[in-house]
C-alpha positions as MATLAB code, in Angstrom:
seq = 'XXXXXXXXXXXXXXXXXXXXXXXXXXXXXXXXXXXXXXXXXXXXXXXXXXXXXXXXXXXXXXXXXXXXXXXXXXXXXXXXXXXXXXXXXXXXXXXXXXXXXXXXXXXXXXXXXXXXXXXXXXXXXXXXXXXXXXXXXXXXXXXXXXXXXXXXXXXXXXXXXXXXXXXXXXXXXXXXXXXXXXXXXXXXXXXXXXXXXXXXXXXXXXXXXXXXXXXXXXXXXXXXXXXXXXXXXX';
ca = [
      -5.166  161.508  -55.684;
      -6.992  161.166  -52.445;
     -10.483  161.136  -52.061;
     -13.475  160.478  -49.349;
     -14.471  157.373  -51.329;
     -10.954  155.846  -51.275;
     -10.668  156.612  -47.681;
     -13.986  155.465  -46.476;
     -12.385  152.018  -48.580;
      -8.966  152.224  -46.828;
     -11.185  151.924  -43.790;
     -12.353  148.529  -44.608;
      -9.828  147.084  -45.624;
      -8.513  147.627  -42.277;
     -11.408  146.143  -40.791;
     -10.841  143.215  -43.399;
      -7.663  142.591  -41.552;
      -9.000  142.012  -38.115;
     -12.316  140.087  -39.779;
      -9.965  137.394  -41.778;
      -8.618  135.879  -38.231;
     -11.851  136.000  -36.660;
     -14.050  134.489  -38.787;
     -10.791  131.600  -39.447;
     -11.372  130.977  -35.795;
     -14.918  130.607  -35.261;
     -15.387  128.573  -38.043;
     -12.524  126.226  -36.421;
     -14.647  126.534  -32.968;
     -17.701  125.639  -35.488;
     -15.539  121.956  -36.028;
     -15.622  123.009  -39.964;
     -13.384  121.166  -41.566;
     -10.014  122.664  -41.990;
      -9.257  123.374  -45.788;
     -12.719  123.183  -46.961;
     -14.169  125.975  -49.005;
     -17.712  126.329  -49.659;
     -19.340  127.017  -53.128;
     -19.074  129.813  -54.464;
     -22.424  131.631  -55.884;
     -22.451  132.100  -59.603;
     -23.308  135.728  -59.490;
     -20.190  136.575  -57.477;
     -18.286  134.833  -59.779;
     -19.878  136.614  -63.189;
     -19.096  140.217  -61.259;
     -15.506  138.782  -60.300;
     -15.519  138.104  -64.257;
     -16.285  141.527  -65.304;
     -14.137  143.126  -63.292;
     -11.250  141.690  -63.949;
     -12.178  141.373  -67.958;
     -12.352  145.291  -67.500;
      -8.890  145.720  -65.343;
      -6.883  143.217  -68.069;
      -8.457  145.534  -70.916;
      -7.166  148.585  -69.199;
      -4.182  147.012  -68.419;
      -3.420  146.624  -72.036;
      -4.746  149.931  -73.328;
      -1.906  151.006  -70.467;
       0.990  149.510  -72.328;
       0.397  150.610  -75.918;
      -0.714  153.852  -74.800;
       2.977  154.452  -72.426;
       4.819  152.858  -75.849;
       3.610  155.226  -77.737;
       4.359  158.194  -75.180;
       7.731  160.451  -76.453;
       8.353  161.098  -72.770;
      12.032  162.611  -74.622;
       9.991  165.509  -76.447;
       8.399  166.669  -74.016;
       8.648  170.024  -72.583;
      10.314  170.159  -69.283;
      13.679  169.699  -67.787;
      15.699  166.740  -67.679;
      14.999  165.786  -63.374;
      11.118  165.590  -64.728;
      11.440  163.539  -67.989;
      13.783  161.274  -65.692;
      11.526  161.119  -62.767;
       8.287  160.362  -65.486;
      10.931  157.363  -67.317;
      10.889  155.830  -64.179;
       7.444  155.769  -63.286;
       6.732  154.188  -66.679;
       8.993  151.877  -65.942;
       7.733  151.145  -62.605;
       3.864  150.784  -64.272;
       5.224  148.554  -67.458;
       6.601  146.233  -64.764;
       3.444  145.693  -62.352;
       1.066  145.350  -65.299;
       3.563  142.612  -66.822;
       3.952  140.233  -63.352;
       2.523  142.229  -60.459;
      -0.833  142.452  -61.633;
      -1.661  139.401  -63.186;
      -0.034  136.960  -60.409;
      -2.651  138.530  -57.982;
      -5.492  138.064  -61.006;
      -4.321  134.806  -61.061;
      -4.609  134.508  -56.938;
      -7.957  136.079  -57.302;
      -9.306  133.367  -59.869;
      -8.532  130.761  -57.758;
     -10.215  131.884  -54.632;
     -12.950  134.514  -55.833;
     -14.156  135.553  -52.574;
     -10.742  135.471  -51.007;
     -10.471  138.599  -48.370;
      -6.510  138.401  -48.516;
      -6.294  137.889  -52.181;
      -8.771  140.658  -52.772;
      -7.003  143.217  -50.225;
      -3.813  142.406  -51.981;
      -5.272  143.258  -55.832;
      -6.813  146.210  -54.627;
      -3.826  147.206  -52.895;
      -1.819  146.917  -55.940;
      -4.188  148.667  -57.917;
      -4.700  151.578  -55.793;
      -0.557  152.026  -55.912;
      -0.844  151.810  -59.614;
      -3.574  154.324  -59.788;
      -1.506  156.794  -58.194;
       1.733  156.300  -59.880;
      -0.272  156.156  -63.379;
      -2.365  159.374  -62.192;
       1.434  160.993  -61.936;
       2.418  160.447  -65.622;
      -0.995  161.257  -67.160;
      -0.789  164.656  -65.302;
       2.689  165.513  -66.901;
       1.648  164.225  -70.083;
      -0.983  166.828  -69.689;
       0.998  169.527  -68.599;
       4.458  168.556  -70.804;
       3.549  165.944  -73.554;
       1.206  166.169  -76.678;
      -2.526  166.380  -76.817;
      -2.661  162.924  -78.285;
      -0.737  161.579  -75.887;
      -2.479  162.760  -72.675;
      -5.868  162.315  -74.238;
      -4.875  158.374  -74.974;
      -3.227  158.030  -70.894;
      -6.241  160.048  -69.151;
      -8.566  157.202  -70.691;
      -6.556  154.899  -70.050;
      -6.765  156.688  -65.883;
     -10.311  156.597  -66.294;
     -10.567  152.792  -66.952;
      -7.894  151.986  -64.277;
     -10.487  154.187  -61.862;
     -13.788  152.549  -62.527;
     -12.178  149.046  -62.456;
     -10.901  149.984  -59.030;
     -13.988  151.418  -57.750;
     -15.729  148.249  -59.032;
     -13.972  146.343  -56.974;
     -14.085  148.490  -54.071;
     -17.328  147.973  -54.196;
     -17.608  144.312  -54.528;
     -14.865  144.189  -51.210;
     -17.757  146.213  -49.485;
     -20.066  143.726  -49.802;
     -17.597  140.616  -49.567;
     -16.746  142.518  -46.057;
     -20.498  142.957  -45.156;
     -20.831  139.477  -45.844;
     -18.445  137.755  -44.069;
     -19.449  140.199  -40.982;
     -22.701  138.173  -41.104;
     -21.507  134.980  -41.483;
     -19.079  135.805  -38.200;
     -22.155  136.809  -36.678;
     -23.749  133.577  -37.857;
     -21.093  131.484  -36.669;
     -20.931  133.452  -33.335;
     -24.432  132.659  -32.371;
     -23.426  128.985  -33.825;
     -21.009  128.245  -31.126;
     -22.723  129.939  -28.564;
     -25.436  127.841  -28.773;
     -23.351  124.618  -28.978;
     -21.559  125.912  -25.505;
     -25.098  126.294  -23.868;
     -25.837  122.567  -24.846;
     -25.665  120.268  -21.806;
     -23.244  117.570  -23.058;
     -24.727  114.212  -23.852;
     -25.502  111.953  -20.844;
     -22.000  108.944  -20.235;
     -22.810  105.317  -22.445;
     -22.893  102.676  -19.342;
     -20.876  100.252  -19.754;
     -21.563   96.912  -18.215;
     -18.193   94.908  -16.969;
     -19.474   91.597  -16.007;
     -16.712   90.215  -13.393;
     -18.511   87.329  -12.066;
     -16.263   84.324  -13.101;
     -17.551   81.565  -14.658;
     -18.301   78.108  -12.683;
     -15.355   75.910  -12.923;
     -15.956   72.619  -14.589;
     -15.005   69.398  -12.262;
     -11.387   67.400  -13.505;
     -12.104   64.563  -14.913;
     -10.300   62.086  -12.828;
      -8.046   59.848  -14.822;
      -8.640   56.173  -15.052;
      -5.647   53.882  -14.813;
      -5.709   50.819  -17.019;
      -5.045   47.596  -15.739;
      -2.220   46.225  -17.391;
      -2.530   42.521  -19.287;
      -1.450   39.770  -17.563;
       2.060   38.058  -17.961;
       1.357   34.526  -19.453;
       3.862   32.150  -17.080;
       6.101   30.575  -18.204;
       5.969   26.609  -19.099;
       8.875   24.464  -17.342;
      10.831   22.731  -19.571;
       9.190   18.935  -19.690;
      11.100   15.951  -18.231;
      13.395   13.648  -20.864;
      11.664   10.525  -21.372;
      12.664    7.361  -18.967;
      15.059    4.783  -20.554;
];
């Protein structure tokens, strides 16, 4: 299920993977603030939107489609209809928890590199294991049946190249704002650094003020004391 488009996305993804650290760490060599996202534009948001609105449509048209698939009539041999059970099992699974837990991731950070890499990851895996059980409906199962699941293929395969796309330029993006930030610290590196504050310690000690010399009080004087007068002469 291989093709030059999906490879030429493979490709950038990879170089997602070596971007994401590198534009963590100039932005930290920037001094932005740890933790802090910026805004993100409206338009990537409304394309985000779309996207997704398509994938979770698709998504659904998946599971009534495989519900309504007699995988037991078909005609084949037993290893096949086995091998096809599983794979629908495998697909009814990731469309009930895998897929929309990384939706969910998605939502909350809309220009997320990891979170993006990881839904298109996922949906790339799906598209294969999905392309798989169309083609033996095709080849095995009614026309009905394969007509319903290779619509179903075709929605799963615009959604992802949609998104491919939009990863493209989120990639492209980011390259420039590396570049950006780059340049940023560069500059900031050339700076001379800003000339020491003087700082004035004044040692000189003050003038010491003269004691006061402490003046002794005389004490009051004792009144004597009056002798005792003579008894009068008889």
């Amino acid at each position: 299920m291989s093709s030059p488009q999906n490879i030429l996305v493979r490709s950038v993804l990879c170089f997602i993977a070596v971007l994401c650290p590198a534009v963590v760490n100039a932005q930290n060599a920037a001094s932005v603030p740890s933790g802090t996202q910026p805004p993100v534009a409206y338009a990537s948001v409304s394309e985000l939107n779309g996207i997704l609105s398509q994938l979770q449509q698709t998504a659904q048209n998946i599971q009534s489609d495989l519900k309504n698939t007699r995988i037991e009539k078909w005609k084949t041999d037993g290893a096949t209809k086995r091998q096809a059970v599983t794979d629908v099992d495998s697909i009814q699974r990731n469309l009930q928890t895998t897929l929309p837990d990384t939706i969910a991731q998605l939502n909350s950070a809309p220009e997320d590199l990891t979170a993006s890499f990881k839904l298109y990851r996922n949906l790339d895996a799906l598209y294969d294991v999905f392309g798989s059980v169309a083609e033996l409906a095709g080849a095995f199962g009614s026309k009905d049946e394969f007509q319903n699941l290779d619509n179903d293929l075709n929605g799963l395969k615009n959604a992802r190249r949609a998104f491919a796309e939009r990863m493209q330029k989120l990639t492209a993006a980011k390259e420039d704002e590396l570049s950006r930030l780059r340049a940023q610290v560069k500059t900031l590196s050339a700076a001379p650094p800003p000339p020491p504050k003087k700082i004035v310690v004044d040692d000189t000690e003050p003038p010491k003020k003269p004691a006061k010399k402490k003046v002794t009080k005389p004490k009051p004087a004792t009144p004597a004391a009056t002798p005792p007068s003579a008894p009068p002469a008889k």
